[in-house]
TORKOL-4160 file (C-alpha; in steps of 0.2 Angstrom, whole numbers, padded with zeros to 4 digits, m for minus):
340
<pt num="1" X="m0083" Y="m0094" Z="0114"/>
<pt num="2" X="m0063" Y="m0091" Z="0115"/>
<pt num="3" X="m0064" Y="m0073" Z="0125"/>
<pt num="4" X="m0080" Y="m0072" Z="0131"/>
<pt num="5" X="m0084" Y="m0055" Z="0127"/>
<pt num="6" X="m0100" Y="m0060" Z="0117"/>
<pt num="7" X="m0114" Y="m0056" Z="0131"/>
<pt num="8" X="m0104" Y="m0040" Z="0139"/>
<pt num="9" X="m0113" Y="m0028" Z="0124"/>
<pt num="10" X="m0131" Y="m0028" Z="0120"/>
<pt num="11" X="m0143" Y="m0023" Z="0105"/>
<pt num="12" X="m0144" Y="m0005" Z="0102"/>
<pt num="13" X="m0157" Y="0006" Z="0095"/>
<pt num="14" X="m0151" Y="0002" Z="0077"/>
<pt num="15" X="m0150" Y="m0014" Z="0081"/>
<pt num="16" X="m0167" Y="m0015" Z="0085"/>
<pt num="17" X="m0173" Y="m0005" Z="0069"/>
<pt num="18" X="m0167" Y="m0018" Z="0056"/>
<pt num="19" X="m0169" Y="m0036" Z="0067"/>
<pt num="20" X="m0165" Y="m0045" Z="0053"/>
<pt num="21" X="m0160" Y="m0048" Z="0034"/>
<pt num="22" X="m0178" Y="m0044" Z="0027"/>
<pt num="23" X="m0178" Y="m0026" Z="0037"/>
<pt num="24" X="m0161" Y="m0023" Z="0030"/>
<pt num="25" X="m0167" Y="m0028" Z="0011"/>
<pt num="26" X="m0182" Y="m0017" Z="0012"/>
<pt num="27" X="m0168" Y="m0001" Z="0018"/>
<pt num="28" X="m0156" Y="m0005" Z="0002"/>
<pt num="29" X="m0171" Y="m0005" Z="m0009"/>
<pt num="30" X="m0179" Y="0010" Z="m0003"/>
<pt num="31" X="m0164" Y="0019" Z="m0007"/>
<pt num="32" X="m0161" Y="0010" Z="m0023"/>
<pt num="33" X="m0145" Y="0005" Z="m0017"/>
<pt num="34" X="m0133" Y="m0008" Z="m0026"/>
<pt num="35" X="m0127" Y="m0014" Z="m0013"/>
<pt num="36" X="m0136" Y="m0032" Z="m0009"/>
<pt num="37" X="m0132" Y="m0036" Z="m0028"/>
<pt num="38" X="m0114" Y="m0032" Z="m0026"/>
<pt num="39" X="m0111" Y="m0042" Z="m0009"/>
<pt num="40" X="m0120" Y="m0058" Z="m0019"/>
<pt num="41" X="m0107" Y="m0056" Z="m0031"/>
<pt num="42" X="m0095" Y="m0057" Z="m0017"/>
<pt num="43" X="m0104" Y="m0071" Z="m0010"/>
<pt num="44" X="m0106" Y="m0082" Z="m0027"/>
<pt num="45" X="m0086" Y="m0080" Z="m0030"/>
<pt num="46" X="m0082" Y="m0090" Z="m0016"/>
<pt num="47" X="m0095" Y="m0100" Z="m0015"/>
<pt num="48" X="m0104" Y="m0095" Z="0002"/>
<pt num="49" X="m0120" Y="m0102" Z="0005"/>
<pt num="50" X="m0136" Y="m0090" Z="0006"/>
<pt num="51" X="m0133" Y="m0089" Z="0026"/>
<pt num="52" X="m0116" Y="m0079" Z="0024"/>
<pt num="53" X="m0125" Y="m0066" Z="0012"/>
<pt num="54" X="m0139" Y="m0062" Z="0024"/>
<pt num="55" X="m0126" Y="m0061" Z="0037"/>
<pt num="56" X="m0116" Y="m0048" Z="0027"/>
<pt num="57" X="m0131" Y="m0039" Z="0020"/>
<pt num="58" X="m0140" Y="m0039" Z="0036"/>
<pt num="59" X="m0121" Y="m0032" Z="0043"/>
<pt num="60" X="m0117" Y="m0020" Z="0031"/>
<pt num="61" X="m0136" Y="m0009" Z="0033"/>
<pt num="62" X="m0134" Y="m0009" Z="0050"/>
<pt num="63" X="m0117" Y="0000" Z="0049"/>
<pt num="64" X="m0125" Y="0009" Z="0036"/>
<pt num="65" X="m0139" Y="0016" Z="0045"/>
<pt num="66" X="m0127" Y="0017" Z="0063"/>
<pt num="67" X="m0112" Y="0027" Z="0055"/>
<pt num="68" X="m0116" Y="0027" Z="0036"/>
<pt num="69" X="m0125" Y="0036" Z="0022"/>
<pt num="70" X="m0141" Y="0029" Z="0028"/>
<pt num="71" X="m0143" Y="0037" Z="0045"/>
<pt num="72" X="m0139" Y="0053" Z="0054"/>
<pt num="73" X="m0123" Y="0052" Z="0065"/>
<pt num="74" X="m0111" Y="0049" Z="0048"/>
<pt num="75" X="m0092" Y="0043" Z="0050"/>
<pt num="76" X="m0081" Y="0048" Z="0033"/>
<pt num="77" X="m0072" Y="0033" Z="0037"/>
<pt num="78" X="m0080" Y="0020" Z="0046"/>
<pt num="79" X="m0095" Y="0015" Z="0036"/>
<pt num="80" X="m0102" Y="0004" Z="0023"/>
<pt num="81" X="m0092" Y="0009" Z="0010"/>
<pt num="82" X="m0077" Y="0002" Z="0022"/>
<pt num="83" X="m0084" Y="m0014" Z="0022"/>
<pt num="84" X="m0088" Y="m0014" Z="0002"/>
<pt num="85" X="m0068" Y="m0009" Z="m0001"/>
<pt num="86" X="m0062" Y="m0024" Z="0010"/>
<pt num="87" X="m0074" Y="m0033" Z="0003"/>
<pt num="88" X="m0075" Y="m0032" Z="m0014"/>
<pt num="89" X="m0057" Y="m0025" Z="m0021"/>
<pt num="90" X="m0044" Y="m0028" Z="m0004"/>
<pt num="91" X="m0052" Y="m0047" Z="m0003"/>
<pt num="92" X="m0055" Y="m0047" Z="m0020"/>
<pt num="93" X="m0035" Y="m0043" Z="m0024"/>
<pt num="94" X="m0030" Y="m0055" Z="m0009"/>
<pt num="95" X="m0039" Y="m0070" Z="m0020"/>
<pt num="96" X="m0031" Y="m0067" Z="m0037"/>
<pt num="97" X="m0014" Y="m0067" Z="m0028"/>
<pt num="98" X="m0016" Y="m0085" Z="m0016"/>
<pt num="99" X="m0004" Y="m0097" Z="m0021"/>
<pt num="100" X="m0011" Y="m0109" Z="m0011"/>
<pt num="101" X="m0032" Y="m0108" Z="m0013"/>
<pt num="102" X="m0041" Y="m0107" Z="0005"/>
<pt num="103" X="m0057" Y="m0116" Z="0008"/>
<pt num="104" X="m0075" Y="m0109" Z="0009"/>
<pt num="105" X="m0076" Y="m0109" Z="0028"/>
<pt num="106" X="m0061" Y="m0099" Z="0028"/>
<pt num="107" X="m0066" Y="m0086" Z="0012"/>
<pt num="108" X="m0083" Y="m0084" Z="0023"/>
<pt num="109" X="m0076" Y="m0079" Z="0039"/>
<pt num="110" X="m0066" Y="m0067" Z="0029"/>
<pt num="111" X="m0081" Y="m0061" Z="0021"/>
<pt num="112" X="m0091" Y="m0058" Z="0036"/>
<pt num="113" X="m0075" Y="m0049" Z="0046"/>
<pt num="114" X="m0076" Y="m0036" Z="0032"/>
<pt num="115" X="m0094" Y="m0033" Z="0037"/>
<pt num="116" X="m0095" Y="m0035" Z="0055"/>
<pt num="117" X="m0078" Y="m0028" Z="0063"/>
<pt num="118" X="m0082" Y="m0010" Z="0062"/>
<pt num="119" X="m0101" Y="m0012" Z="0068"/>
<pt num="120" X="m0097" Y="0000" Z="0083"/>
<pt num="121" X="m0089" Y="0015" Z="0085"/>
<pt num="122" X="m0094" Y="0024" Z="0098"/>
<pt num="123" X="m0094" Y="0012" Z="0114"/>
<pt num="124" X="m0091" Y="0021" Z="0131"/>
<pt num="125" X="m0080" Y="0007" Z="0139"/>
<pt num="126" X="m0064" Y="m0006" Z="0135"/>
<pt num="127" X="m0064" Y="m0024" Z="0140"/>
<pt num="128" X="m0049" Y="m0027" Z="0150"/>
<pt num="129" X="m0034" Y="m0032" Z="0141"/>
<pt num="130" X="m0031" Y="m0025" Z="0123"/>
<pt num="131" X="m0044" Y="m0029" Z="0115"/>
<pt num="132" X="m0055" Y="m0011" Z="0110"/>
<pt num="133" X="m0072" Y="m0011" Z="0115"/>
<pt num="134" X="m0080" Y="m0007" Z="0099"/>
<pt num="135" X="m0070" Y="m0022" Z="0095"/>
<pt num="136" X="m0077" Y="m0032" Z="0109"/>
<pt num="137" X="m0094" Y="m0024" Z="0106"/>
<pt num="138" X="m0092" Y="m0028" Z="0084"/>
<pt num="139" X="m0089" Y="m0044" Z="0089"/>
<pt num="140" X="m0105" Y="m0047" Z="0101"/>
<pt num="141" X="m0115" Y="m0040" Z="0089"/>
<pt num="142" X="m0109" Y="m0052" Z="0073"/>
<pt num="143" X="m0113" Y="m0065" Z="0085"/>
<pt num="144" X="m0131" Y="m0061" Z="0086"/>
<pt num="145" X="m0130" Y="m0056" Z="0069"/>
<pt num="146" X="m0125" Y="m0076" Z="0064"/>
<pt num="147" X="m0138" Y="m0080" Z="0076"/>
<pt num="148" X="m0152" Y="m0074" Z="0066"/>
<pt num="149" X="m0146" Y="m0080" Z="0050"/>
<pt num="150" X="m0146" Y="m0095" Z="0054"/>
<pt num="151" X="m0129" Y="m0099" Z="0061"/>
<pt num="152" X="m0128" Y="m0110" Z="0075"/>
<pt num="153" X="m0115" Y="m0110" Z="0089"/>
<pt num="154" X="m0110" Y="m0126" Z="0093"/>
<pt num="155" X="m0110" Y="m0136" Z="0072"/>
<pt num="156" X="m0104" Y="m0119" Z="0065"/>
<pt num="157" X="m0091" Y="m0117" Z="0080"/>
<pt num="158" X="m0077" Y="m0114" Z="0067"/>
<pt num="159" X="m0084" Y="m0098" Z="0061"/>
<pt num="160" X="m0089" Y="m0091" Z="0075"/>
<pt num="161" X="m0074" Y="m0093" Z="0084"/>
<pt num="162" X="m0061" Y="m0085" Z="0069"/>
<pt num="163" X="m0075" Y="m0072" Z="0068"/>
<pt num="164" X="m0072" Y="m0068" Z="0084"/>
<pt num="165" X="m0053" Y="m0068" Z="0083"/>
<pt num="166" X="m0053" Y="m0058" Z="0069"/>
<pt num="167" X="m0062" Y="m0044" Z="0075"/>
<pt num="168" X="m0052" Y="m0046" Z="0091"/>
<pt num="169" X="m0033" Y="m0045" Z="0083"/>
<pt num="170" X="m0040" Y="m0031" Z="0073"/>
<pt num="171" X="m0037" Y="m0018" Z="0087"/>
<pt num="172" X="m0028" Y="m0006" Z="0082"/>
<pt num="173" X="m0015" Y="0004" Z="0094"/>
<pt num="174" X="m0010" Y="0020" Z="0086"/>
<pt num="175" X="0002" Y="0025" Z="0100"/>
<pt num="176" X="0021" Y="0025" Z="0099"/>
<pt num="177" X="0030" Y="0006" Z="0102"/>
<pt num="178" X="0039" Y="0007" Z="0118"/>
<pt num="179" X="0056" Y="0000" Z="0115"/>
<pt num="180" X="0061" Y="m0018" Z="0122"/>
<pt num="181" X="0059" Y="m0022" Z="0137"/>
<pt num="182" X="0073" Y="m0033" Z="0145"/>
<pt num="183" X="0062" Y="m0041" Z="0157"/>
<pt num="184" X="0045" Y="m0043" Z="0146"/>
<pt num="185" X="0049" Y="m0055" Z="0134"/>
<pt num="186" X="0042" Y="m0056" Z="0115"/>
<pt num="187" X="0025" Y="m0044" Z="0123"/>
<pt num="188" X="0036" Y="m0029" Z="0121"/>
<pt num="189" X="0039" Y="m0031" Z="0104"/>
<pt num="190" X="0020" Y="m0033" Z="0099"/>
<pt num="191" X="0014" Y="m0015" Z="0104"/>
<pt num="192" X="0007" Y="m0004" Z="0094"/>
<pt num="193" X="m0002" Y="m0008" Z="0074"/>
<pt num="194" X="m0013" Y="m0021" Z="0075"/>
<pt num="195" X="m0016" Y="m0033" Z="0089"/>
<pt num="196" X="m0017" Y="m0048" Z="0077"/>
<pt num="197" X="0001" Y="m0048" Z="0075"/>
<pt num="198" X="0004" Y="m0052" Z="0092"/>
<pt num="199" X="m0014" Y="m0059" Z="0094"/>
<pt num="200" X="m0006" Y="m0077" Z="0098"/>
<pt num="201" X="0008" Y="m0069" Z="0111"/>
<pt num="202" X="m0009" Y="m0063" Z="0121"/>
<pt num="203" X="m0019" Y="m0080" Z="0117"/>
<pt num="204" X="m0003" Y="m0089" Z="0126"/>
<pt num="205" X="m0006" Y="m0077" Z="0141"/>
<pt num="206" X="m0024" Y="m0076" Z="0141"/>
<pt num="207" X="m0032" Y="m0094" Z="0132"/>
<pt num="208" X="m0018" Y="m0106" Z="0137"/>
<pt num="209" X="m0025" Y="m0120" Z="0129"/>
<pt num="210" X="m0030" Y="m0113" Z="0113"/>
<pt num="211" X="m0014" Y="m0120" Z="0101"/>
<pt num="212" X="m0024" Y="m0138" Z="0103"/>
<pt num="213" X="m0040" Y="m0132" Z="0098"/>
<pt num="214" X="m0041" Y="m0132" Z="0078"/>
<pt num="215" X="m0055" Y="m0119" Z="0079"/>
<pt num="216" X="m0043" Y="m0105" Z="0089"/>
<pt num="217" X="m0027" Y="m0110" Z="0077"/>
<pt num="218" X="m0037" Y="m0107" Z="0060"/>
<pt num="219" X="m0046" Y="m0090" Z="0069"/>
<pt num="220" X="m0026" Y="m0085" Z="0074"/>
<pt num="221" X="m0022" Y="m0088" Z="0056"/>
<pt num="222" X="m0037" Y="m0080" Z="0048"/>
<pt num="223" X="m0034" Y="m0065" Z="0061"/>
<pt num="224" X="m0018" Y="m0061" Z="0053"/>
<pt num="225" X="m0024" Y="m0061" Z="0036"/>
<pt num="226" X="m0039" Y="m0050" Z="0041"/>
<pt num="227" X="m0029" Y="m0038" Z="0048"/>
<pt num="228" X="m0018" Y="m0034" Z="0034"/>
<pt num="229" X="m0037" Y="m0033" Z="0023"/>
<pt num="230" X="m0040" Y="m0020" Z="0036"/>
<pt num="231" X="m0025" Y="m0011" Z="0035"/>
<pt num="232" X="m0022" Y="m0014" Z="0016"/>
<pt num="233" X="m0023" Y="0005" Z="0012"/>
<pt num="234" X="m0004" Y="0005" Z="0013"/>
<pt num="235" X="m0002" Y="m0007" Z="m0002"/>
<pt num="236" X="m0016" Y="0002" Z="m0015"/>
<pt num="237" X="m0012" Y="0012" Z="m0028"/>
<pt num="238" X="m0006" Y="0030" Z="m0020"/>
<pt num="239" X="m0020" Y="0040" Z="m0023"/>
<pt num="240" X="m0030" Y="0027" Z="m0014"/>
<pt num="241" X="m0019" Y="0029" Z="0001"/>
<pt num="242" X="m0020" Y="0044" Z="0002"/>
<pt num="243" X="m0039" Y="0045" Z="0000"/>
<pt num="244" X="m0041" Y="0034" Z="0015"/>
<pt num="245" X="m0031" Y="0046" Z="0025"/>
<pt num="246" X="m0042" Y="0060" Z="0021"/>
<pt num="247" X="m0055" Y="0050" Z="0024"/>
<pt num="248" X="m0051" Y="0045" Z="0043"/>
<pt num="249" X="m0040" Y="0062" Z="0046"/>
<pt num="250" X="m0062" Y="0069" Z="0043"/>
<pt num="251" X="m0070" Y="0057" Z="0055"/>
<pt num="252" X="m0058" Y="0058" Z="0068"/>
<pt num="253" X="m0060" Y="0077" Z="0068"/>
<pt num="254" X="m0077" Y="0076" Z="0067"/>
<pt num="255" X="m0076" Y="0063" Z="0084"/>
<pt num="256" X="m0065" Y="0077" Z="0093"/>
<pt num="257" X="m0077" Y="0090" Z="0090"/>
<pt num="258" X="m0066" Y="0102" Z="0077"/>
<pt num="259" X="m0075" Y="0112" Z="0066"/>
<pt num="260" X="m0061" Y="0111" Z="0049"/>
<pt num="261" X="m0066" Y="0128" Z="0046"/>
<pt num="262" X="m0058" Y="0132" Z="0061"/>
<pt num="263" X="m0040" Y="0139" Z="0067"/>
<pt num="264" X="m0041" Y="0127" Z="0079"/>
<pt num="265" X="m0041" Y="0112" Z="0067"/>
<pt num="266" X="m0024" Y="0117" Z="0058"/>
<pt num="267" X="m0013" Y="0109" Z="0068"/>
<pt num="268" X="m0021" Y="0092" Z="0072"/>
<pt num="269" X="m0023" Y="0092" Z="0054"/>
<pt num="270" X="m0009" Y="0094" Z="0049"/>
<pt num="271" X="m0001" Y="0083" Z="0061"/>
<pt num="272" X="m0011" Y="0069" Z="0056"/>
<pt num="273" X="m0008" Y="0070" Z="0036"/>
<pt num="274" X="0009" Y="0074" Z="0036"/>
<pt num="275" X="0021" Y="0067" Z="0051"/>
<pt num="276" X="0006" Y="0055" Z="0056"/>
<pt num="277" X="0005" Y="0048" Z="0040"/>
<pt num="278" X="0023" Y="0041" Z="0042"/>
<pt num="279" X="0021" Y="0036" Z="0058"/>
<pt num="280" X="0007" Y="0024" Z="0053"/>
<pt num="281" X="0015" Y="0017" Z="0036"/>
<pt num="282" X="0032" Y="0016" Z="0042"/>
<pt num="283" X="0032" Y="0011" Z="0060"/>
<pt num="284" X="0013" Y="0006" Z="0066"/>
<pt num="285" X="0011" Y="m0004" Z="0050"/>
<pt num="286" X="0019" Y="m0022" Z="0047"/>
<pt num="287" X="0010" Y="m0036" Z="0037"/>
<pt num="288" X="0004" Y="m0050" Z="0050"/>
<pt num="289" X="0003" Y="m0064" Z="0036"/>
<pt num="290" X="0014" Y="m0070" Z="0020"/>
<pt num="291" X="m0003" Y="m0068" Z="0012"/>
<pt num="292" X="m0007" Y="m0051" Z="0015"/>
<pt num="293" X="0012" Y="m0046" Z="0010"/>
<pt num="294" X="0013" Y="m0058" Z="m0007"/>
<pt num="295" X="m0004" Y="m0046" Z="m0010"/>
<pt num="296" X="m0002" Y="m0030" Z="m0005"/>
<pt num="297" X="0017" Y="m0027" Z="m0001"/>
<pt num="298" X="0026" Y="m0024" Z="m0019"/>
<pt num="299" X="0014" Y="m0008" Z="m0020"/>
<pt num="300" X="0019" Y="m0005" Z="0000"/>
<pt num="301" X="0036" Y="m0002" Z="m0007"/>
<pt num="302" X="0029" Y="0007" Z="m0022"/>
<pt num="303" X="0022" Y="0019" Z="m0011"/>
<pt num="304" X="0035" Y="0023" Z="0003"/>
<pt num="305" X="0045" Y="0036" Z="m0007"/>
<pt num="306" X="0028" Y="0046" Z="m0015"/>
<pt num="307" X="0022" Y="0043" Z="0005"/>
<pt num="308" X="0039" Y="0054" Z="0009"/>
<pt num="309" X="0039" Y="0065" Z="m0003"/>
<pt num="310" X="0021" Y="0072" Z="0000"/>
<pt num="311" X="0023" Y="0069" Z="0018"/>
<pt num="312" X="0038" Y="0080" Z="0017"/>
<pt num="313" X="0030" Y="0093" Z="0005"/>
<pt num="314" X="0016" Y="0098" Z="0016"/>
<pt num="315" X="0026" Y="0098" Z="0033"/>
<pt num="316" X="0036" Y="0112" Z="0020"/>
<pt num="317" X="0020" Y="0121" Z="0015"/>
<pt num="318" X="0018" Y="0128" Z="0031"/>
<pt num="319" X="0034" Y="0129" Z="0039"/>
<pt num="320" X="0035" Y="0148" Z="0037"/>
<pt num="321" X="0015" Y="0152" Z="0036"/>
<pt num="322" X="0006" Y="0143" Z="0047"/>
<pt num="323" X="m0011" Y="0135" Z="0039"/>
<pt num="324" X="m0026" Y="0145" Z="0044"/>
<pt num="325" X="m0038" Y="0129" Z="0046"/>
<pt num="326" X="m0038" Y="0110" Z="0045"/>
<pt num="327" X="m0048" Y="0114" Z="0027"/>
<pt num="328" X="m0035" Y="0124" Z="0019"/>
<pt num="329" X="m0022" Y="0108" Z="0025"/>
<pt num="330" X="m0032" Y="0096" Z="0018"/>
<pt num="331" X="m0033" Y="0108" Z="0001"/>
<pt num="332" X="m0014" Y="0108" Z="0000"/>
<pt num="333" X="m0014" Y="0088" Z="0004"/>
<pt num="334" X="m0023" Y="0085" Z="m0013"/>
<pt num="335" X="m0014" Y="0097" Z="m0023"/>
<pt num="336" X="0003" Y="0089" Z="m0016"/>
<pt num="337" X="m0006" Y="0070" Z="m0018"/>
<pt num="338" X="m0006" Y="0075" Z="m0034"/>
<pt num="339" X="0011" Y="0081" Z="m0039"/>
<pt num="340" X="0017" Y="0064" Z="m0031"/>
């Protein structure tokens, strides 16, 4: 399509075990799993046709069984239950709040982000540019996942390419924003948070003809929107938050290799839940869309001075006495969510 990362990542072994929709179903009923039921409600709401729910279905087992509770090499963060929080209560949230009602094509692609951008998490190699390769490899993979649901590349162009953008703008860069640059233009100011938000900056660079192709200018938009779904942990109720923080600060000590039981853990830990934490809602995070801020932003503000004061609290805890290992942090980070 736009970028042309769809062929660069191919089929993996989970990929292979659940080929389609019918292998997916057969897993979720195995395990008595609500799941299907609760993506048709999804899909009924917005009035997606029976492709989309096989799409997401088919989607949301293969995360399931690739990094969820369903197979063996489990992420605390990015697995299904991600995609059923976008999905059902951050999209959910985002529709009771439009002032002005989006279409069905648009709803869809929406849809199928939540379920498809996180399909990979451990790829080996980037794509040049800043797009991420799981990014790059999620998006090939929601390709062929259309593909077999009956999707077609050329009449359903429009929902492949916003799919594609989508997953594309939601890269995330976690590292500090440089300050502006004199001689780079507007590029310097779009480093660091999500990539959507400079997503058209890079297009202009990359896709120079994309602003006349209605396709791209709808994928942009959507991308925007998708990205603050993503990143819409800043704008839930506090203890929600701060549950998704505990939730990544496990995976991604479980990707380093740090046993939390461990001295080693402590300060990484730490780091993350308390200074990191800021970093993230205060400098990384910005809404991309007046969609996602009308939504979700009155509870950002809501949350910015519980966000200080716990933040502030724990870096205090062990000022004088040193935490003994990442577990004993993340005990004092519930006790101090709490207080907040």
């Amino acid at each position: 399509m736009i970028l042309g990362y769809s062929s660069l990542y191919s089929a993996d072994d989970c990929e292979r075990a659940l080929p389609d929709v019918d292998a997916a179903r057969r897993m979720f009923a195995e395990r008595n799993s609500d799941i299907p039921a609760r993506l048709a409600a999804i899909v009924a709401r917005i009035g997606a046709d029976a492709r989309a729910l096989d799409a997401v279905t088919l989607a949301t087992a293969r995360l399931g069984l690739r990094h969820g509770s369903f197979g063996s090499d489990f992420h605390d963060y990015h697995n299904e239950n991600h995609i059923m929080e976008i999905a059902e209560r951050r999209l959910g949230h985002l529709l009771d709040t439009l002032n002005s009602p989006m279409g069905v094509l648009e709803y869809s692609a929406l849809l199928l982000f939540a379920a498809c951008h996180d399909l990979r998490q451990r790829e080996p190699y980037d794509v040049p540019g800043p797009v991420g390769g799981n990014e790059a490899a999620s998006l090939s993979e929601a390709f062929r996942i259309l593909d077999r649901c009956g999707f077609d590349r050329q009449h359903d162009r429009p929902l492949y390419v916003a799919l594609e953008l989508m997953i594309a703008g939601s890269t995330f860069d976690a590292s500090p924003s440089p300050p502006p640059d004199p001689h780079g233009g507007e590029l310097a100011s779009v480093a660091g948070g999500a990539l959507a938000r400079g997503l058209g900056l890079w297009l202009d660079a990359e896709v120079g003809a994309w602003r006349i192709d209605p396709d791209a200018r709808r994928g942009e938009r959507l991308g925007r929107v998708a990205a603050d779904l993503d990143t819409a942990n800043v704008g839930e109720d506090f203890p929600l938050f701060c549950e998704s923080a505990l939730r990544l600060c496990r995976e991604r000590e479980m990707r380093s290799g740090r046993d939390l039981k461990k001295p080693e853990s402590a300060a990484p830990v730490l780091g993350f839940l308390a200074p990191g934490q800021l970093h993230y809602f205060f400098d990384l995070h910005s809404f991309c869309s007046r969609e996602g801020e009308h939504a979700f932003g009155p509870q950002k503000l809501a949350n910015a001075e519980r966000l200080r004061f716990s933040s502030g609290a724990l870096s205090k805890r062990f000022a004088r006495n040193p935490a003994s290992n990442g577990a004993a942090v993340i005990s004092a980070f519930k006790e101090i969510k709490a207080l907040g």
